[in-house]
KEGUBA-614389 format. One line per 2 residues: their letters; for each residue x negated, y, z negated of C-alpha. Coordinates in nm, 4 decimals, decimal comma, padded with zeros to 6 digits. Example, Ala and Ser with C-alpha at 12.3 -4.5 7.8 and 13.67 -1.06 7.14 Angstrom:
as> -01,2300:-00,4500:-00,7800 | -01,3670:-00,1060:-00,7140
# end
This chain:
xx> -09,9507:09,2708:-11,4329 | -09,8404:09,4501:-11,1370
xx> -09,8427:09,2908:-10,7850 | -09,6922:09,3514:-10,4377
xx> -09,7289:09,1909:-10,0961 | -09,8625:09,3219:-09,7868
xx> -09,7768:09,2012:-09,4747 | -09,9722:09,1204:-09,1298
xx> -09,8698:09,1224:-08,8052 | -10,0107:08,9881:-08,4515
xx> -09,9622:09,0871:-08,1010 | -09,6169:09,0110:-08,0950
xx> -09,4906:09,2074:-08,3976 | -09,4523:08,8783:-08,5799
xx> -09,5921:08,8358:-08,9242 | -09,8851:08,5447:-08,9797
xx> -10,0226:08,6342:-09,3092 | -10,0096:08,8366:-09,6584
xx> -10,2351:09,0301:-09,8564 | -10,1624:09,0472:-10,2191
xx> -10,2302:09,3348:-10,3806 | -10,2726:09,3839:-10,7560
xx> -10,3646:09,5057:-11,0731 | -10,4300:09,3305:-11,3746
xx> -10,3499:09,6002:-11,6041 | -10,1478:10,0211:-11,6268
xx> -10,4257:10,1946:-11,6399 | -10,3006:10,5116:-11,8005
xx> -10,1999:10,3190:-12,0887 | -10,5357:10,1639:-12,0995
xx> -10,7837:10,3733:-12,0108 | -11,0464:10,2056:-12,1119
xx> -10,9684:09,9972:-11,7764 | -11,1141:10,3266:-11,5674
xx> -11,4362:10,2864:-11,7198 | -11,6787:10,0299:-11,8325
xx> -11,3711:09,8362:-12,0181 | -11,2466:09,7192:-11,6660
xx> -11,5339:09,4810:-11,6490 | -11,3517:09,2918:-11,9405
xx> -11,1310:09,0965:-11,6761 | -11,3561:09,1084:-11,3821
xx> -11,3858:08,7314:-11,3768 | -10,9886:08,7308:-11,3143
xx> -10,8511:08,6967:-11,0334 | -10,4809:08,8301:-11,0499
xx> -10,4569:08,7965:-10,6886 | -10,4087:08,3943:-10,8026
xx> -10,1927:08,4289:-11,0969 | -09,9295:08,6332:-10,8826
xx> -09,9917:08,3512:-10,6375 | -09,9238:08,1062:-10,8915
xx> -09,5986:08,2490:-11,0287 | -09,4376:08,3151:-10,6988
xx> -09,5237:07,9871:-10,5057 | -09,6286:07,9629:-10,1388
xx> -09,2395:07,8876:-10,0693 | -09,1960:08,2213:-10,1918
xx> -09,3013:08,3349:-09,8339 | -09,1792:08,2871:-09,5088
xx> -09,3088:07,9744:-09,3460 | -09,5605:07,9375:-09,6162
xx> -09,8269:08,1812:-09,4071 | -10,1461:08,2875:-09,5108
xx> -10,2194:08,4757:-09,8282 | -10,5485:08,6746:-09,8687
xx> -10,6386:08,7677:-10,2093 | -10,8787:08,9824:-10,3255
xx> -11,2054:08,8337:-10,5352 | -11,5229:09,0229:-10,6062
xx> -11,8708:08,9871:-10,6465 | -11,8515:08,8493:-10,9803
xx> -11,4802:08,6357:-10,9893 | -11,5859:08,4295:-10,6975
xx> -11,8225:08,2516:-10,9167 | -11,5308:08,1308:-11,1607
xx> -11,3537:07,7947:-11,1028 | -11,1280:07,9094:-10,7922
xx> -11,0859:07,5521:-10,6858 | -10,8937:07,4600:-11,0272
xx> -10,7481:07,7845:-11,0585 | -10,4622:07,7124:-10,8304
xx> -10,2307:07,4732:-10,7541 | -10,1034:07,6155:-10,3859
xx> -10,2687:07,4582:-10,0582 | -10,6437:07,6090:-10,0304
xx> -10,5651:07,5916:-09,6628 | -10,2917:07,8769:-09,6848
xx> -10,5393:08,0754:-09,9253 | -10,7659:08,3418:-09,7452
xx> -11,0355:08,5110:-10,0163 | -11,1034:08,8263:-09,9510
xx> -11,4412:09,0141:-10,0332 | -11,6520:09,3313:-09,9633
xx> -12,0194:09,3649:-09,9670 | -12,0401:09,3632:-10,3176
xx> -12,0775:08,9650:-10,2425 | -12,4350:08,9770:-10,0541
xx> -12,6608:08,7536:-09,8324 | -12,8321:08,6161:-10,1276
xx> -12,9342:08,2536:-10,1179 | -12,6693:08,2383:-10,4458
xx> -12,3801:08,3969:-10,2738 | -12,3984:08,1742:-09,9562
xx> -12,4266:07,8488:-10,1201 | -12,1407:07,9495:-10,3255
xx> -11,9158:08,0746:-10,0185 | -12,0150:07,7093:-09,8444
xx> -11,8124:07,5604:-10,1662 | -11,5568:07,7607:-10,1410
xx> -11,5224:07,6267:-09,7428 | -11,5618:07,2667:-09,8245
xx> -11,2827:07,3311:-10,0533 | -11,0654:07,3774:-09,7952
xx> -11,0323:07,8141:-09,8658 | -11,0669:08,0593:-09,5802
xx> -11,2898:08,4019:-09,6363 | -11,2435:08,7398:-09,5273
xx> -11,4782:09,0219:-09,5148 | -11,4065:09,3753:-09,5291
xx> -11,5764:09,7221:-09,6036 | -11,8691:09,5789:-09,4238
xx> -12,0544:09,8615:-09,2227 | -12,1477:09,8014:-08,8637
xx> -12,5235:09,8555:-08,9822 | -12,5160:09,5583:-09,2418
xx> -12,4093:09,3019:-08,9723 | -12,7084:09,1551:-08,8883
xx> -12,8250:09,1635:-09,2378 | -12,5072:08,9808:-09,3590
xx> -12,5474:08,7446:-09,0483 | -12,5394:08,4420:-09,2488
xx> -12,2319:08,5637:-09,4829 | -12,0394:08,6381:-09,1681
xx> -12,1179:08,2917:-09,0227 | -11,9273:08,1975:-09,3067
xx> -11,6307:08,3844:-09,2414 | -11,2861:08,3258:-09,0771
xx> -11,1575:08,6808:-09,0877 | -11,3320:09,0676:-09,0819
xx> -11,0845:09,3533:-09,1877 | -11,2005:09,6616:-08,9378
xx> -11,1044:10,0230:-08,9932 | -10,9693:10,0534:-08,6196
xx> -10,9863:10,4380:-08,6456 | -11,3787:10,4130:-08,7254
xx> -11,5304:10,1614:-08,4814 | -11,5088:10,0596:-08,0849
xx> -11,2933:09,7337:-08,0414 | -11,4126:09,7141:-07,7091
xx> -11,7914:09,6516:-07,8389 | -11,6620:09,4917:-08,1431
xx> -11,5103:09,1777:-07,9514 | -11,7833:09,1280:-07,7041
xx> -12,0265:09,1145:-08,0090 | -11,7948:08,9059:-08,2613
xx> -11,6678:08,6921:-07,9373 | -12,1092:08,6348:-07,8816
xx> -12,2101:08,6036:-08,2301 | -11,8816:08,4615:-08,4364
xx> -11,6076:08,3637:-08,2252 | -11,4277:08,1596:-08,4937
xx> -11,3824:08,5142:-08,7013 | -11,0146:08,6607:-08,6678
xx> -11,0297:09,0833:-08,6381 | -10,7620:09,2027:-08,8255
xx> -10,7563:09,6400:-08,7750 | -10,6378:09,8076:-09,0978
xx> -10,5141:10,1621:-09,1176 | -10,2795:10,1135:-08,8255
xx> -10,0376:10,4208:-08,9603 | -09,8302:10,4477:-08,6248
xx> -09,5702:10,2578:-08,3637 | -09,8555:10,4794:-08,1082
xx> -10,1301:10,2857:-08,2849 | -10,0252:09,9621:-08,2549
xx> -09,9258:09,9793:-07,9236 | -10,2432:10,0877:-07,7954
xx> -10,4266:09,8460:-07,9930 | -10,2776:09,5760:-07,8730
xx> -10,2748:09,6525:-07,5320 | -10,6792:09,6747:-07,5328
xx> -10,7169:09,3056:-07,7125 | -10,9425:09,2220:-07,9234
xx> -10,7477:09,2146:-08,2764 | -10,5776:08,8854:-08,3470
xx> -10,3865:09,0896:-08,6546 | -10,2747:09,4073:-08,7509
xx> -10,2331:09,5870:-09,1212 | -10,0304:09,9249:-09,1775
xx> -09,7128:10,1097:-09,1975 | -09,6754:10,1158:-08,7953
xx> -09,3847:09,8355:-08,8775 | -09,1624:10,1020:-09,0673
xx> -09,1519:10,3603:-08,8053 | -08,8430:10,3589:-08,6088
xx> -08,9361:10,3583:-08,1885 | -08,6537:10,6394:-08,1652
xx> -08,4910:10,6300:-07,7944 | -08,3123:10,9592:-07,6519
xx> -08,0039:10,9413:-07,6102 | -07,9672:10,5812:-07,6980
xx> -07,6224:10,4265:-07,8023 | -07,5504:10,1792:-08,0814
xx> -07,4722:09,8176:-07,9022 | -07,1310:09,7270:-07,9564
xx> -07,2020:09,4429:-08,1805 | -07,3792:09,7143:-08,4002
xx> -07,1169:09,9183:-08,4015 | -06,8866:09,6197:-08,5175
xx> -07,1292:09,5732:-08,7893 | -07,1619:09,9493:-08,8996
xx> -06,7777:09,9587:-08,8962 | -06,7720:09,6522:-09,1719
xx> -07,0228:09,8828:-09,3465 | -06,8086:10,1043:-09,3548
xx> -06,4908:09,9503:-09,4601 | -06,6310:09,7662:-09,7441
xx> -06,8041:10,0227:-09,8906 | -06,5257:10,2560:-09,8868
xx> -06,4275:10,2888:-10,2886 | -06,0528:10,1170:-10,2281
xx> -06,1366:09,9101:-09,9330 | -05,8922:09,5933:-09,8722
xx> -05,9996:09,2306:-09,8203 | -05,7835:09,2070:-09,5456
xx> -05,9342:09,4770:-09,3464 | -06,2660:09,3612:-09,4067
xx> -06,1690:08,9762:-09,2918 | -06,0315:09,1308:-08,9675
xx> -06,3282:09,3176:-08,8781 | -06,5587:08,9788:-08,9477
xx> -06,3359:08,7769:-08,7309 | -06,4545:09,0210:-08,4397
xx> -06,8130:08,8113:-08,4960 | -06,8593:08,4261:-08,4420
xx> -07,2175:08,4122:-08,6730 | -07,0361:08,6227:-08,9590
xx> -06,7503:08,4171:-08,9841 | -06,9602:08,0842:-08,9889
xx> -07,1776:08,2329:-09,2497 | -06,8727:08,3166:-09,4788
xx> -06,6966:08,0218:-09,4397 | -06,9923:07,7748:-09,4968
xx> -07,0986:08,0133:-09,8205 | -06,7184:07,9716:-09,9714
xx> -06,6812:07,6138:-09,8896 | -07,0385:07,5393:-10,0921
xx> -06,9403:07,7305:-10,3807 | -06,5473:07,6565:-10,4142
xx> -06,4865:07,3287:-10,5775 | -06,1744:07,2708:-10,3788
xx> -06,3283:07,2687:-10,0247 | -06,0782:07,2894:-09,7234
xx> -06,0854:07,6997:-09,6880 | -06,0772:07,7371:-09,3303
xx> -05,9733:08,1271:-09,2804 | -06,1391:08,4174:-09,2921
xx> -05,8477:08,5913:-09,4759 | -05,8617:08,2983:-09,7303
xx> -06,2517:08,3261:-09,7927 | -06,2439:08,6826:-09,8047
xx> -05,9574:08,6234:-10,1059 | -06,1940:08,3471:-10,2995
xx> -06,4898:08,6031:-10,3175 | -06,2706:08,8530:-10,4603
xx> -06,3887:09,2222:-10,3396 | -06,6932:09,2510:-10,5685
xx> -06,8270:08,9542:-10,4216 | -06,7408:08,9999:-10,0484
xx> -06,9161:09,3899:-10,0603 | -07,2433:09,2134:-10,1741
xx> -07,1916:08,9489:-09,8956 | -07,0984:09,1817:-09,6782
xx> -07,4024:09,4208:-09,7491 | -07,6210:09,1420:-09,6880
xx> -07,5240:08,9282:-09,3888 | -07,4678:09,2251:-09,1766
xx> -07,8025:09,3806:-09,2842 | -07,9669:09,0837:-09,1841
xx> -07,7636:09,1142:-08,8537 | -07,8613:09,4891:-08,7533
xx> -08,2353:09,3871:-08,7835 | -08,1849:09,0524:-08,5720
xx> -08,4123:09,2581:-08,2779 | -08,6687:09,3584:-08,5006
xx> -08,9535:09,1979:-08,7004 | -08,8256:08,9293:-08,9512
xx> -09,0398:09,1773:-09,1740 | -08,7694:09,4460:-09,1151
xx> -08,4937:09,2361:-09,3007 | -08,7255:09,1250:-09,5702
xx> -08,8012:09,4572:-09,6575 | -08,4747:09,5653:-09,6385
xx> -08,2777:09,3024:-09,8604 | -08,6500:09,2747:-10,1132
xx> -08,6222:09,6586:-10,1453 | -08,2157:09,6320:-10,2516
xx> -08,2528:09,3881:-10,4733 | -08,6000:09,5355:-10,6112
xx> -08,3708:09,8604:-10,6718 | -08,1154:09,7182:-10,8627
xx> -08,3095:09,4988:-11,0788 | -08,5081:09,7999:-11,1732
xx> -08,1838:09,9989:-11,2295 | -08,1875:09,8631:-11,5878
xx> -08,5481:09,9075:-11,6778 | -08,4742:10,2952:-11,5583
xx> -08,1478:10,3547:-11,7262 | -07,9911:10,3473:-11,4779
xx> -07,7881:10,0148:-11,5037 | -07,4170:10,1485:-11,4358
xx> -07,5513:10,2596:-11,0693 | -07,7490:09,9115:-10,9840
xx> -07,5050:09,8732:-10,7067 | -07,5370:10,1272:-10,5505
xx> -07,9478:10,0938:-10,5845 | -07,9206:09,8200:-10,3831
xx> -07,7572:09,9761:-10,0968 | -08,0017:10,2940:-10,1065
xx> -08,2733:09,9910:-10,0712 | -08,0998:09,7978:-09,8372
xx> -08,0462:10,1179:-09,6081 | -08,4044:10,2476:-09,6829
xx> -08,4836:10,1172:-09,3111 | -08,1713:10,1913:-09,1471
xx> -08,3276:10,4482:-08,9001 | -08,5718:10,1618:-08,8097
xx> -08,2404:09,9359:-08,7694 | -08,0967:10,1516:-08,5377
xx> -08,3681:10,3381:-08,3598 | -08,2626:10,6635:-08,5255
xx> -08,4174:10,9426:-08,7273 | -08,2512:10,8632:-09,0571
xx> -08,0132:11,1764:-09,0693 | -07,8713:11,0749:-08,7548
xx> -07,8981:10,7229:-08,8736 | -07,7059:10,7715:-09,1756
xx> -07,3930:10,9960:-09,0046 | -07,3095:10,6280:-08,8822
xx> -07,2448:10,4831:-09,1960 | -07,1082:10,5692:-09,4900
xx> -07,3146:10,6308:-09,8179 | -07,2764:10,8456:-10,1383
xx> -07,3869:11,1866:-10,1565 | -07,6810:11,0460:-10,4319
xx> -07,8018:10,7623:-10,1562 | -07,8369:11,0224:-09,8911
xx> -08,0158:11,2818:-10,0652 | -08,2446:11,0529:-10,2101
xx> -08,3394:10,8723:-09,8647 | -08,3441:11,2219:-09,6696
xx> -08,5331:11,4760:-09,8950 | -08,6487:11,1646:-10,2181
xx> -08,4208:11,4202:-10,4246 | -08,1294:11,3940:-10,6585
xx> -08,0384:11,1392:-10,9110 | -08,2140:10,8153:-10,7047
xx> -08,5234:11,0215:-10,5602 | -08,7655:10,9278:-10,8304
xx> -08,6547:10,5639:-10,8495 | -08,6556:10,5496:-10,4734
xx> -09,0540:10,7235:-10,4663 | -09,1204:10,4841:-10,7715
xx> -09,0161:10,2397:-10,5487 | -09,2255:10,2720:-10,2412
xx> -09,5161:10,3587:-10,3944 | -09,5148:10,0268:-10,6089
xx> -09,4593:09,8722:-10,2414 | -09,7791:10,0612:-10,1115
xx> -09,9753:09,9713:-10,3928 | -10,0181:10,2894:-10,5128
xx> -10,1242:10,2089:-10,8391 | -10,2153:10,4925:-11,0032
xx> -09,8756:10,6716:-10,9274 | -09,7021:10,3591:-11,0522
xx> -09,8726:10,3383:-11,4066 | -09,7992:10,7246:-11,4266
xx> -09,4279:10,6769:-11,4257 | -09,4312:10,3828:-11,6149
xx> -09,6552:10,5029:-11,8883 | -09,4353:10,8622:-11,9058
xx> -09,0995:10,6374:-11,8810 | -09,2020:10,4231:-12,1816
xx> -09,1918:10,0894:-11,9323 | -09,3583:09,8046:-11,9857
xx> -09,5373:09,6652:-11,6551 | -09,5051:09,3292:-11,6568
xx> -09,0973:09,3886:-11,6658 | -09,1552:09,6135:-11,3431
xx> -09,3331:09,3123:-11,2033 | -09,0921:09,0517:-11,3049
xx> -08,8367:09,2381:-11,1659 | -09,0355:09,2298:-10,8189
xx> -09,0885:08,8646:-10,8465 | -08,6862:08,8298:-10,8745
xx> -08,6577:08,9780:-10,5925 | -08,8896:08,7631:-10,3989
xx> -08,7160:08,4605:-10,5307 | -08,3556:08,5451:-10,4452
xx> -08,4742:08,6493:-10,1194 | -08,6117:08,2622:-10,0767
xx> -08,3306:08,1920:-10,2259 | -08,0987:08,3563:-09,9816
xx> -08,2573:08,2205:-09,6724 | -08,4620:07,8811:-09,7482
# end
């Protein structure tokens, strides 16, 4: 199994829904899956049974989660399939499901069971064919880059004005912006969200700087509690955070310093807290997804730090994930990015040219993010690594990051 979460964003950069994105099986260690063998588990929908195993609490705010069901899955027992709220579940088809008298009477099951549908790879041409399909809908997935919004909304806002446009492909910051300043898409889907909006000549705020300089400190090799506790008690939220997170796991309670938490963690502990509270603080002006990708990458990297070998360096994995989107944190290219804070010589050569040690974990990495499947099942089939390990590992991550927060 192999599985990994998309996210989408409206208007105002804020994220109202998933798409899950999966494969059932690594491909180049079953080939048969290429061909005519694939049909063996088109009935399945994985989509579900990543669903399943991560829980709707798994997301923020339990949004919307499309998943993907074909022309031949759709007719299994969806309704008993899972035990999440149909309303949060959005399936998501293509025009292999057609305007057949069969097909619509099942989608109108599917909608008195409480699911939402999406439609996408639909050509314009088809639309009045699939009229009553799309009457059926509640979302359409557009290629922005390959029809007119401006025509699309007047005839979706005339014919179905209860469908949601969500524009795909949107690769660019440029994209998005013009998008949404012409209407007519209530979502957006693309890597726009990890491109930093670099500003000339723009200087780090001075409660950034504060938190680059407890970077810094802590992950100097022979940094001292004590000089870490002093730069914290420079921030109100930080020391609140640490004192509340020492006080729930001490079992004498009464710790009431910052010098005295910072002693209870020990330094091991305090780097990790560190790492991750002021992570979470750099992104505070960005999209929420900006800090989930940033603490789901770090602690994607180390848990695949074993799986790779690589076990010994799974601290410092997380850091090269966690920092992954530093130039989006501080509205930097990332060399420029990373001369503010201090890293290894193996974390920056891996984030600025993917070489080094880390540069084929960190490309394994992303791609497995972009759904890149076939790269994915390359490595793991010439790496000897079973997929399902990969995945579990992913689905860790997912759950300490609810864990973390919720």
């Amino acid at each position: 199994m192999l599985g990994t979460l998309i996210p989408l964003f409206d208007s105002a950069m804020e994220v109202k829904a998933y798409s899950i994105f999966s494969q059932k099986e690594n491909t180049m260690r079953n080939p048969s899956y290429l061909g005519t063998g694939a049909l063996s588990g088109i009935g399945q929908i994985s989509g579900l049974d990543i669903l399943e195993s991560m829980g709707m609490k798994t997301l923020l705010d339990e949004k919307a989660v499309f998943v993907e069901v074909n022309n031949i899955s759709i007719f299994t027992e969806i309704e008993l399939m899972t035990e999440q709220p149909h309303q949060n579940i959005v399936l998501l088809m293509d025009s292999g499901v057609n305007p057949s008298s069969t097909y619509v009477q099942r989608l109108k099951e599917l909608k008195e069971a409480g699911f939402s549908l999406a439609m996408r790879k639909l050509q314009v041409k088809d639309f009045e064919e699939y009229r009553e399909i799309l009457s059926l809908m509640d979302y359409m997935l557009l290629d922005h880059k390959k029809i007119d919004i401006d025509k699309a909304k007047i005839y979706f806002g005339k014919v179905y004005p209860q469908i949601k446009l969500v524009a795909v492909n949107v690769d660019t910051q440029e994209d998005y912006e013009l998008l949404t300043y012409r209407g007519g898409y209530d979502l957006y889907e693309g890597h726009f969200f990890r491109i930093p909006v670099v500003k000339n000549n723009q200087e780090i705020s001075p409660l950034k700087a504060n938190y680059i300089e407890l970077l810094n400190v802590v992950n100097d090799p022979d940094f001292e509690l004590t000089k870490a506790a002093d730069v914290i008690e420079q921030d109100t939220a930080l020391v609140i955070s640490l004192l509340e997170m020492v006080n729930r796991i001490t079992v004498n309670s009464g710790v009431n310093t910052v010098r005295h938490a910072a002693a209870m963690l020990g330094q091991r502990e305090l780097k990790r807290w560190i790492n991750t509270a002021v992570t979470k603080e750099l992104c505070s002006d960005k999209p929420s997804e900006i800090t989930r990708m940033s603490l789901l990458r770090g602690r994607f990297m180390e848990r695949l730090a074993e799986l790779f070998g690589m076990k010994d360096q799974a601290g410092e994995l997380f850091l090269l994930g966690m920092f992954s989107v530093l130039d989006v944190m501080l509205d930097k290219p990332m060399e420029e990015a990373l001369e503010k804070i201090r890293v290894s010589d193996n974390i920056r050569k891996a984030l600025l040219h993917h070489e080094g040690p880390f540069g084929p974990l960190y490309d394994f990495m992303l791609a497995y993010e972009d759904a890149n499947w076939s790269e994915v099942c390359r490595v793991l089939t010439l790496d000897q690594i079973d997929a399902d390990h990969v995945y579990g590992a992913y689905t860790n991550a997912l759950a300490w990051f609810r864990d973390l927060f919720y």
